[in-house]
C-alpha positions as CSV (number, residue, x, y, z in Angstrom):
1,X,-25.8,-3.9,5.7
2,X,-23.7,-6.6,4.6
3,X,-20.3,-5.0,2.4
4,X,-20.8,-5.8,-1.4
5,X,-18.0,-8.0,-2.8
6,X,-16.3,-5.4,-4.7
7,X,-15.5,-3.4,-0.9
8,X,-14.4,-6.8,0.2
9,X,-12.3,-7.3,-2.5
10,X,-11.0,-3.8,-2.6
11,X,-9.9,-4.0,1.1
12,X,-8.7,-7.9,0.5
13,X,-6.2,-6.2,-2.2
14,X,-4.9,-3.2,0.5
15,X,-4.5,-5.5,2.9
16,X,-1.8,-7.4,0.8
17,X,-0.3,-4.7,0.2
18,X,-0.3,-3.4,3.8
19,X,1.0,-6.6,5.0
20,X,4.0,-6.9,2.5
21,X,4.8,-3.2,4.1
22,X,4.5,-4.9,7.5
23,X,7.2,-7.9,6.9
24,X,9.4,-5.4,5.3
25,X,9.2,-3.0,8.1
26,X,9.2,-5.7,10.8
27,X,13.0,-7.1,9.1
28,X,14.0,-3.5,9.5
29,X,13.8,-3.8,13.3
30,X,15.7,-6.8,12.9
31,X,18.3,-5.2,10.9
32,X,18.5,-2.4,13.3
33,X,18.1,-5.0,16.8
34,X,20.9,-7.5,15.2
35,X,23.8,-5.2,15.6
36,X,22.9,-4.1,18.7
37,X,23.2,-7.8,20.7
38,X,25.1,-7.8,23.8
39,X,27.2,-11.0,25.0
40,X,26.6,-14.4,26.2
41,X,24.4,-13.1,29.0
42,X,21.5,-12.4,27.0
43,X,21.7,-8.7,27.7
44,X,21.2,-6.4,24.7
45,X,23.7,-3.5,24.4
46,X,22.0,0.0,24.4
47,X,22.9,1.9,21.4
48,X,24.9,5.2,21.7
49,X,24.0,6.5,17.8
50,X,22.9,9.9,18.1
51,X,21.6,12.2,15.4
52,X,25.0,15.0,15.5
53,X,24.2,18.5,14.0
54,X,26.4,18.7,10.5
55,X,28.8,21.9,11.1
56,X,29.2,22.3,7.4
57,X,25.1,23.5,7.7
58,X,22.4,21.9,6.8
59,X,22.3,19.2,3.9
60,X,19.1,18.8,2.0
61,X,18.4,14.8,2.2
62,X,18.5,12.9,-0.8
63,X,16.9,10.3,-1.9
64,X,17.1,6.9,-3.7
65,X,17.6,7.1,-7.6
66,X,14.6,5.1,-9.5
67,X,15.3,2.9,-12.4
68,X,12.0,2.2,-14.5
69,X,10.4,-0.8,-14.0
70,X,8.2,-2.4,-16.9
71,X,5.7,-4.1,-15.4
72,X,3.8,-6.7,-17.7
73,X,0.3,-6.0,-16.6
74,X,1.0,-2.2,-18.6
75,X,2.4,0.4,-16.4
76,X,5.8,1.1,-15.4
77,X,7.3,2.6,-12.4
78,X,10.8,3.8,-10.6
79,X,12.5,1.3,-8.2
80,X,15.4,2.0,-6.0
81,X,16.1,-1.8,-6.5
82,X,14.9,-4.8,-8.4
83,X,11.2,-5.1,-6.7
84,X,9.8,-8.2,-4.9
85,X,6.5,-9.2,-6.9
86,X,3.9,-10.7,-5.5
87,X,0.6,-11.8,-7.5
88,X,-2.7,-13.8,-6.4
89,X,-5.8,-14.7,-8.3
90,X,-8.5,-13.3,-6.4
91,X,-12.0,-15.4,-6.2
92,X,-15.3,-13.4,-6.9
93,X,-18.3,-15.4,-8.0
94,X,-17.2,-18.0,-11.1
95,X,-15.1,-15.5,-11.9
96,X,-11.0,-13.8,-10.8
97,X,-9.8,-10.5,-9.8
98,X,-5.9,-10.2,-11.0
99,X,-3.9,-8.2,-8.0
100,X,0.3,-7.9,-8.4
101,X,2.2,-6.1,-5.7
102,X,6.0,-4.7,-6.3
103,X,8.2,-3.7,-3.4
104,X,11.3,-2.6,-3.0
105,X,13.4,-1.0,0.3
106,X,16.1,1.9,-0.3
107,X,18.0,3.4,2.6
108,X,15.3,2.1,5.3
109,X,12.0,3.5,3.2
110,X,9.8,0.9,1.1
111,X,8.0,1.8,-2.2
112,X,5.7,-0.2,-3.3
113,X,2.6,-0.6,-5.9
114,X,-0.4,-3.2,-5.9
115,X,-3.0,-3.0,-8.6
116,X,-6.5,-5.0,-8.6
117,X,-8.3,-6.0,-11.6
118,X,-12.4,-5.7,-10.9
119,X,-15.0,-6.5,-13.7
120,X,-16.2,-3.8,-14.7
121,X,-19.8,-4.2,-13.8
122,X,-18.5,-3.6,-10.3
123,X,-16.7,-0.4,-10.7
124,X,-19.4,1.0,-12.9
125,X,-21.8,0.5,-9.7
126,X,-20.4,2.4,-7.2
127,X,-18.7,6.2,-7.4
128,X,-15.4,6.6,-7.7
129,X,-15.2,8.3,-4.8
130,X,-16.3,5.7,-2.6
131,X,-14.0,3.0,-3.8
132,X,-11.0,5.2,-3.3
133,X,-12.3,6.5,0.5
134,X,-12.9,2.3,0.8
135,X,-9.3,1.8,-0.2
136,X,-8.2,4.3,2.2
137,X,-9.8,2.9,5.4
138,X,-8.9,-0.4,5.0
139,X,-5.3,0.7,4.8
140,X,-5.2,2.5,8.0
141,X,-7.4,-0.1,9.6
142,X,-4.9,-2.5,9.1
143,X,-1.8,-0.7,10.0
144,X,-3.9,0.8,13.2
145,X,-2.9,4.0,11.6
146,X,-4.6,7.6,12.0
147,X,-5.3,9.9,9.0
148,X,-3.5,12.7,8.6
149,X,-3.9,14.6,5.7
150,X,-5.5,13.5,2.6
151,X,-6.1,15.2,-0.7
152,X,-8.2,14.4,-4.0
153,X,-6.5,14.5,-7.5
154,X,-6.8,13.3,-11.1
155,X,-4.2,12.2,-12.6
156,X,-3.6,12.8,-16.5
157,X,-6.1,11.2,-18.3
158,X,-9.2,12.0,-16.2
159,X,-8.7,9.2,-13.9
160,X,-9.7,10.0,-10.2
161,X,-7.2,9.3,-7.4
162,X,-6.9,10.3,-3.4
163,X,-3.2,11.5,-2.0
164,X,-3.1,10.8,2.0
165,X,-0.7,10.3,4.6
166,X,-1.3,7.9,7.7
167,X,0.5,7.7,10.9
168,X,0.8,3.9,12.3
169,X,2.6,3.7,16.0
170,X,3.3,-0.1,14.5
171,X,5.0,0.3,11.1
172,X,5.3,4.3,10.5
173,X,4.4,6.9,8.4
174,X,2.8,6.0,5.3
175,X,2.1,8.2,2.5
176,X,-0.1,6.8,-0.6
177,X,-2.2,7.3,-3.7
178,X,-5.1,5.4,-4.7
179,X,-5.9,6.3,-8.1
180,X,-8.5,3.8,-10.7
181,X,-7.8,3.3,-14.0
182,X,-10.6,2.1,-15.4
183,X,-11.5,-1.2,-13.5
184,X,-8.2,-1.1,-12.1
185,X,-7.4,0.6,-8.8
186,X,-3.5,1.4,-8.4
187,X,-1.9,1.8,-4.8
188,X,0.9,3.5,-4.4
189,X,2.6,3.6,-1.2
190,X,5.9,4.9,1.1
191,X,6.4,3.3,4.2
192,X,9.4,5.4,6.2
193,X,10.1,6.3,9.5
194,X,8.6,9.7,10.4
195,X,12.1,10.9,12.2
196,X,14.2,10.5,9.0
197,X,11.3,11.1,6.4
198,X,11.1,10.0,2.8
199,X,12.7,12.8,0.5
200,X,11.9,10.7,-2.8
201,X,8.3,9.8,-2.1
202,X,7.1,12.5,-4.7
203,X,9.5,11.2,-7.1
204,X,8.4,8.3,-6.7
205,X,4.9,8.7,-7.0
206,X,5.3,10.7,-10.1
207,X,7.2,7.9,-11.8
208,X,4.0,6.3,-12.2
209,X,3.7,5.6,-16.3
210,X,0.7,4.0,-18.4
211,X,0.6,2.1,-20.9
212,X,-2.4,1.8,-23.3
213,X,-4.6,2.7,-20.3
214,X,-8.2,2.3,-20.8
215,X,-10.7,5.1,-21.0
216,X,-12.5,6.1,-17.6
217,X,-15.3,4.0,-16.9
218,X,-18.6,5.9,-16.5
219,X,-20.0,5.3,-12.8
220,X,-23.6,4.9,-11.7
221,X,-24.0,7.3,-8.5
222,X,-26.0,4.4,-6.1
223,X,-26.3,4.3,-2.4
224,X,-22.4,3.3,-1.7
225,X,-23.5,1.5,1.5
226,X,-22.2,1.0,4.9
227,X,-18.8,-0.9,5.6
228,X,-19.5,-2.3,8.5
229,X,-17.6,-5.9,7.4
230,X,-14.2,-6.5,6.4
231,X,-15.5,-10.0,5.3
232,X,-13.7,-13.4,5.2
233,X,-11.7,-13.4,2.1
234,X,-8.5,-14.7,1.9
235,X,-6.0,-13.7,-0.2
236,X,-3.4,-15.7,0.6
237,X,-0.6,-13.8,-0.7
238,X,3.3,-15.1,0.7
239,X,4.5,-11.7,1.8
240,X,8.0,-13.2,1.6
241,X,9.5,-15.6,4.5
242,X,7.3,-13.8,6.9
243,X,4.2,-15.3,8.7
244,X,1.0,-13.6,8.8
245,X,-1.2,-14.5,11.9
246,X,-4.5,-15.6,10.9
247,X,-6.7,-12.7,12.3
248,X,-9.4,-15.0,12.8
249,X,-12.9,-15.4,11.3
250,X,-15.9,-12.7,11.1
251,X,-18.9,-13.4,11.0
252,X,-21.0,-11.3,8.3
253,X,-24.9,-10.4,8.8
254,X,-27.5,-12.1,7.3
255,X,-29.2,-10.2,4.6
């Protein structure tokens, strides 16, 4: 069974956001690798940083501190910095889906938030449940990443979200929330390396604030389908001065 739109557009939206967490995560190798350079020969120096015990004891790790960040599409949100924004209007039928993604790096960890706009129509046709799960996979698909832990919440308000952590031997640990507002499904996401953990990722995902927020929409409970195709939408988002590699085309089933 072909994948409706809306899962197409769901996972189109993730994937934005997974591959502004990829740029930033591939410049952090480059910050780490440019330092490192031997000479003239073309020989890279090995690095001699260790991780030394502190004698004093141990020392709690701290984290970033957030400054609130109005966003104009009605939410707001700590940053460790002034975020990178990226937006796209989104085909679907003669109509657009609004998505946004902020991102912002503090002491090697990225936080970032995407939001999708849907019609309505769409979100009321499918359970909550399996737009959230849809969310989910697509992310880990496209960071290669396993699940490790996930968890459903709602958040205040009676809005439906899913906590989960993925592993990705490519970018790193990744902990996130999906949670729909309405016809609007917010990511949040922590990219960090899994050695030196992300101590502010809670704080950062309760910094989360809504403004005006619409009701919850009531959902239909229909046969939610089989994602067996990622489609071919493009979003075309610039995910900063890094290329994306065109993954190439698939080929979707005739209904």
């Amino acid at each position: 069974m072909p994948m409706r739109p809306l899962s197409r557009l769901l996972l189109a939206s993730l994937t934005t956001l997974a591959l502004i967490a990829g740029a930033c995560a591939s410049q952090q190798k480059t910050d780490g690798s440019s330092g490192s350079s031997g000479g003239g020969d073309g020989r890279q120096a090995q690095s001699t940083i260790e991780d030394v015990p502190n004698e004093g004891g141990d020392v709690a790790p701290t984290g970033p501190e957030f400054k609130a960040y109005d966003a104009p599409e009605g939410f707001s949100i700590g940053m460790p910095a002034e975020p990178q924004i990226a937006r796209k209007q989104v085909p679907l039928g003669s109509g657009t889906v609004s998505t946004a993604a902020y991102s912002a790096r503090a002491m090697d960890v990225l936080y970032s938030v995407s939001i999708a706009d849907y019609p309505e129509k769409l979100v009321a046709s499918r359970p909550p449940e399996a737009l959230l799960n849809e969310g989910r996979d697509g992310l880990a698909k496209e960071v290669n990443g396993t699940l490790k832990d996930e968890k459903d919440f709602t958040l205040e308000g009676g809005y439906p979200g899913k906590a989960y952590t993925v592993s990705s031997p490519t970018v790193g640990e990744l902990r996130a929330r999906n949670i729909l507002v309405g016809a609007r499904m917010y990511t949040l996401l922590v990219l960090f390396n899994p050695n030196s953990g992300a101590p502010a990722a809670d704080a950062f995902f309760d910094s989360l604030k809504l403004v005006n927020p619409p009701p919850p929409l009531a959902t239909a409970v229909p046969d939610a389908g089989t994602v067996s195709d990622a489609g071919t939408l493009d979003t075309g988002v610039d995910a900063g001065t890094t290329t994306v590699p065109d993954a190439g085309t698939r080929r979707r089933k005739a209904k």
